[in-house]
SEDREN-782026 format. One record per residue: residue in three letters; y, z, x of N, C-alpha, C, CB in turn. Coordinates in steps of 0.02 Angstrom, whole numbers, padded with zeros to 5 digits, always signed. Glycine has a CB too. Layout:
N
ALAYZXYZXYZXYZX...
***
This chain:
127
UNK-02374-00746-03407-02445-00751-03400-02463-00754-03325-02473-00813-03438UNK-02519-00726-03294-02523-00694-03257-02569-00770-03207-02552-00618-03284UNK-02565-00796-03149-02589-00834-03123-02678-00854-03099-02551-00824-03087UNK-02695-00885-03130-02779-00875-03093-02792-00934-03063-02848-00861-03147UNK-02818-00924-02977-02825-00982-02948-02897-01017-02954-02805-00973-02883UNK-02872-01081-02954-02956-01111-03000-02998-01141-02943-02945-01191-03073UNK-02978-01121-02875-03041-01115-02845-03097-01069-02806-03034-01145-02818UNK-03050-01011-02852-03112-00954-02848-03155-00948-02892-03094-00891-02845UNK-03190-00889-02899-03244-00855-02939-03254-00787-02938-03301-00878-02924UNK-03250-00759-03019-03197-00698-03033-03263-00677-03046-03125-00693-03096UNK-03267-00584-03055-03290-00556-03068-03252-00518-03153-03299-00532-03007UNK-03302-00510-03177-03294-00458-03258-03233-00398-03237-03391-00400-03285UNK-03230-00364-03180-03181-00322-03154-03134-00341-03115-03204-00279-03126UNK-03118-00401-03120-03033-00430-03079-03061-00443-03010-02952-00359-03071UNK-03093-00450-02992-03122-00476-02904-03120-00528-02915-03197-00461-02866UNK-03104-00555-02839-03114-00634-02843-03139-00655-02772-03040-00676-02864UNK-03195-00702-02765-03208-00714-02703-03211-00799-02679-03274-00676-02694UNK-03196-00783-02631-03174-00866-02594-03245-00870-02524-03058-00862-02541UNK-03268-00930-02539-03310-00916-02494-03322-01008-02475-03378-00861-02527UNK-03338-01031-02421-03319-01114-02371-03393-01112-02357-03253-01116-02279UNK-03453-01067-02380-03521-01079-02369-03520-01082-02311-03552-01131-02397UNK-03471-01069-02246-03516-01064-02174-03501-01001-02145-03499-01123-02115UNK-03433-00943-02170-03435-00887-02141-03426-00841-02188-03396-00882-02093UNK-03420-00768-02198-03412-00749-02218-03375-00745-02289-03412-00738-02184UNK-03358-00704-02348-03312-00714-02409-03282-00670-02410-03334-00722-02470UNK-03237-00712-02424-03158-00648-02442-03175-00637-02507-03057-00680-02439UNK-03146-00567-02531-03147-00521-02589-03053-00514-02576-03210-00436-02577UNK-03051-00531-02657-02975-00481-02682-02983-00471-02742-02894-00513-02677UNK-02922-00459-02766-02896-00431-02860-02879-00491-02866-02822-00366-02885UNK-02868-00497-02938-02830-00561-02979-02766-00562-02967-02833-00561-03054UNK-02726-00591-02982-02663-00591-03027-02672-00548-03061-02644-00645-03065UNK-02707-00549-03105-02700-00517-03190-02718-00451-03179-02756-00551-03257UNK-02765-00434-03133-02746-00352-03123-02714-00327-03066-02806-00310-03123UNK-02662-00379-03043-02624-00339-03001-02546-00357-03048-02631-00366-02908UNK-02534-00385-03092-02496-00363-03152-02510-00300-03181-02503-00407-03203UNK-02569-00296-03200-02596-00249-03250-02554-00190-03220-02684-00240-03254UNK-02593-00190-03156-02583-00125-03122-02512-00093-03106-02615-00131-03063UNK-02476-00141-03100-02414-00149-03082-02407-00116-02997-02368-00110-03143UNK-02346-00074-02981-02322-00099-02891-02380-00038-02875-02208-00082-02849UNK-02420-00078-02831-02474-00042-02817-02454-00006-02729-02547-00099-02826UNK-02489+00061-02732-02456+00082-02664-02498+00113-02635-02396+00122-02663UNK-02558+00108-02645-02609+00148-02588-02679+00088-02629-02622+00274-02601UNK-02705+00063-02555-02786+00023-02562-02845+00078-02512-02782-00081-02513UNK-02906+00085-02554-02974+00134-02509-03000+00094-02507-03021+00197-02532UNK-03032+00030-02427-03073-00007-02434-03115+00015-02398-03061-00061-02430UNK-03201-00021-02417-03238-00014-02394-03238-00020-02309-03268-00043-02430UNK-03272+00019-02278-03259+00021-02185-03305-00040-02172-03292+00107-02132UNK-03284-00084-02111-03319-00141-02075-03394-00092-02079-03280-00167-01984UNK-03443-00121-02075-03505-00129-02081-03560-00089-02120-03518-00131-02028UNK-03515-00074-02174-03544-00033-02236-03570-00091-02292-03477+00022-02274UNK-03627-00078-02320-03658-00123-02365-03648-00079-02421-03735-00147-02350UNK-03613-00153-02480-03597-00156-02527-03625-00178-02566-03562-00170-02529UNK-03631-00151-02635-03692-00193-02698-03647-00206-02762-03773-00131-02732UNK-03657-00288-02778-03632-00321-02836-03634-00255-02901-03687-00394-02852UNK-03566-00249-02906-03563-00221-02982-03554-00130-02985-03646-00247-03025UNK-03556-00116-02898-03554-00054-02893-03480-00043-02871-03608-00030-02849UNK-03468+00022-02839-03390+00039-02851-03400+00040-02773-03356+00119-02903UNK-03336+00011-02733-03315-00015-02663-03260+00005-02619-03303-00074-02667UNK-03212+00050-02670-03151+00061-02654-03121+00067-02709-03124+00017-02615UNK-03053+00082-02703-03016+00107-02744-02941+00051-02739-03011+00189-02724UNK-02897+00044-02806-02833+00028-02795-02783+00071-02833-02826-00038-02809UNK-02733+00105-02801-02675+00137-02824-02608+00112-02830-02668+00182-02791UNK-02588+00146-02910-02512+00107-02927-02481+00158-02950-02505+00043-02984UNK-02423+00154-02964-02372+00204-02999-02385+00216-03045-02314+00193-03009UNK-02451+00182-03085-02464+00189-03157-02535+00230-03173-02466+00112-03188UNK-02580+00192-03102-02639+00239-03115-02690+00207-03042-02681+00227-03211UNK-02747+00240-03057-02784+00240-03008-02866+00194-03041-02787+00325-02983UNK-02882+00132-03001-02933+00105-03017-02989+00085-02972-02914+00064-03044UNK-03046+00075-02982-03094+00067-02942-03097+00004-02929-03148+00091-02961UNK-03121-00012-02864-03141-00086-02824-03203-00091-02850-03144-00091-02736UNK-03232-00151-02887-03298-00172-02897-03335-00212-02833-03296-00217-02958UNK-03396-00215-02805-03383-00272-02782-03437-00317-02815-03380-00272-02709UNK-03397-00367-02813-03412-00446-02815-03504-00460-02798-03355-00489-02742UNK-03497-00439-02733-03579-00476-02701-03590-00408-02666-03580-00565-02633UNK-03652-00420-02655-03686-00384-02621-03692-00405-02529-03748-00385-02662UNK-03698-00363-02493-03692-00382-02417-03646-00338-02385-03668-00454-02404UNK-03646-00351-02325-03613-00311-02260-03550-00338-02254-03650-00319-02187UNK-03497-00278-02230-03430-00293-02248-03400-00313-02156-03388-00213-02297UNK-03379-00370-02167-03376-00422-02092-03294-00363-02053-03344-00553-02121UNK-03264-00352-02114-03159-00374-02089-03150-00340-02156-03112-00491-02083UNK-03087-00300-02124-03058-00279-02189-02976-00295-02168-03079-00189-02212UNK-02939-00297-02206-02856-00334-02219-02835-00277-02192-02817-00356-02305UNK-02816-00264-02126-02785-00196-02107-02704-00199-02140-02786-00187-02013UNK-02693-00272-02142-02596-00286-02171-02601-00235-02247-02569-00409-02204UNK-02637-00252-02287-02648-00216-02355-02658-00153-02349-02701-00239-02392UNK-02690-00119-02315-02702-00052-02312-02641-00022-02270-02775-00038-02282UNK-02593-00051-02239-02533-00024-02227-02485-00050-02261-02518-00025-02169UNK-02462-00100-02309-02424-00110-02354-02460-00142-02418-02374-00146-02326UNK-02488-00101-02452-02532-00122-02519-02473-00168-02574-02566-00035-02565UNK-02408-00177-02563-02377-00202-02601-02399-00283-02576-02306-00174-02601UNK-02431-00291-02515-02451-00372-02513-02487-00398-02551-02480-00394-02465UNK-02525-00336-02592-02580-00381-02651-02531-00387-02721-02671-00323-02676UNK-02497-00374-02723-02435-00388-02786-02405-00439-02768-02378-00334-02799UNK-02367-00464-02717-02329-00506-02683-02380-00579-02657-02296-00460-02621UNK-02435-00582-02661-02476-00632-02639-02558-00593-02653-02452-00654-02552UNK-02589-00605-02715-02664-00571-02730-02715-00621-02691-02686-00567-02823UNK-02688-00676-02694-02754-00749-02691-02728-00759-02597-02726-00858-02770UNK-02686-00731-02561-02671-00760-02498-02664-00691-02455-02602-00813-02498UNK-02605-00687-02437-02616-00618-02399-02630-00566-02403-02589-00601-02380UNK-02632-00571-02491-02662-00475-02507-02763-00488-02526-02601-00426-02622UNK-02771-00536-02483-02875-00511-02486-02849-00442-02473-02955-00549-02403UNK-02932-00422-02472-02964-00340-02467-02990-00347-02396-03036-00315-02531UNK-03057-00393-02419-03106-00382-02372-03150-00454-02359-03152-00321-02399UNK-03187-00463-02310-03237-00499-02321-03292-00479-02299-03229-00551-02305UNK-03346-00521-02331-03432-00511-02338-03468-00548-02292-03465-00535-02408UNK-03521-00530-02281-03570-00575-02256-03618-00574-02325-03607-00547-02179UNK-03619-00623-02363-03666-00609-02426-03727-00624-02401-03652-00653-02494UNK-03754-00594-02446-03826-00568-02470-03850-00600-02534-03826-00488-02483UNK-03811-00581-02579-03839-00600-02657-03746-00601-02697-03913-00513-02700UNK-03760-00632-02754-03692-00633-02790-03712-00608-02843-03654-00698-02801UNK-03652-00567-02869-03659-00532-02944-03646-00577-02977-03617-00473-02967UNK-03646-00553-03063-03613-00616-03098-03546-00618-03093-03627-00622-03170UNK-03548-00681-03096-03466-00707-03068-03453-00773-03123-03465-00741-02965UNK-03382-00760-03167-03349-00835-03191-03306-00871-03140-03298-00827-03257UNK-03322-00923-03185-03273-00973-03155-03201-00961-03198-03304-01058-03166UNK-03153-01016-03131-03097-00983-03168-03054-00985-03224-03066-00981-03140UNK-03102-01033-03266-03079-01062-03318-03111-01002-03369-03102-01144-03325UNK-03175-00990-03353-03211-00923-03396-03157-00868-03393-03292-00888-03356UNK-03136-00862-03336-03091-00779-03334-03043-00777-03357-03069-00747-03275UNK-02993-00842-03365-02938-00854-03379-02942-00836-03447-02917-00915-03361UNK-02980-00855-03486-03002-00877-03566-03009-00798-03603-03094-00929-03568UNK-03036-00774-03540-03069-00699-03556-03010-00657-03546-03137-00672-03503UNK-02971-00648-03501-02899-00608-03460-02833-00651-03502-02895-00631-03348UNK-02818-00688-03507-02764-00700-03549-02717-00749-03491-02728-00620-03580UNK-02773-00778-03432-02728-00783-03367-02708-00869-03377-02779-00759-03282UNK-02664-00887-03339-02658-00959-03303-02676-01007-03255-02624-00963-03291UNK-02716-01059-03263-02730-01087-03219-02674-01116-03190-02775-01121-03232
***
């Protein structure tokens, strides 16, 4: 069973965002869809200062198995993107919740988002 950390807040499409209310939020995948996906080997993220809208498509993630779209999470301007991930995308398999973020936000507005007890319940995951 696939790990979900319970102090984020997941999106319906495997995003998860971490955010300390004074700078920006990190955006990544779950656990559970970077299982799903299995050894993933190419990430398309959104470019630093492109605005992004909750629930629309942001990027892309690639695996040996298939090819899936980045949702994002919130809406807002994209601060930083994980240059480590976009040259070894196997860091979001090897660490989803720590060194494999995507990106972070300057939010604007939040899509709907569970908690991680909602996603877990819903995904089949572990707190």
């Amino acid at each position: 069973m696939s790990k979900v950390a319970a102090e984020l807040k997941y999106s319906a499409e495997h995003e998860w965002i971490a955010s300390d209310g004074a700078g920006p939020t990190t955006v990544g995948v779950s656990a559970v869809a970077a299982d799903a996906l299995g050894d993933i080997v190419y990430v398309d993220l959104p470019e630093v200062g492109a605005t992004i809208t909750a629930g629309e498509t942001c990027g892309e993630i690639e695996s040996t198995k298939s090819v899936s779209d980045l949702y994002a999470p919130v809406t807002g301007e994209v601060t930083e993107v994980n240059t480590a991930v976009v040259e070894d995308p196997a860091v979001v398999n090897a660490d989803p919740y720590g060194a494999g973020w995507l990106f972070k936000v300057a939010v604007a507005s939040e899509g709907p988002l569970l908690t991680a007890a909602e996603y877990a319940a819903a995904n089949g995951g572990e707190l």
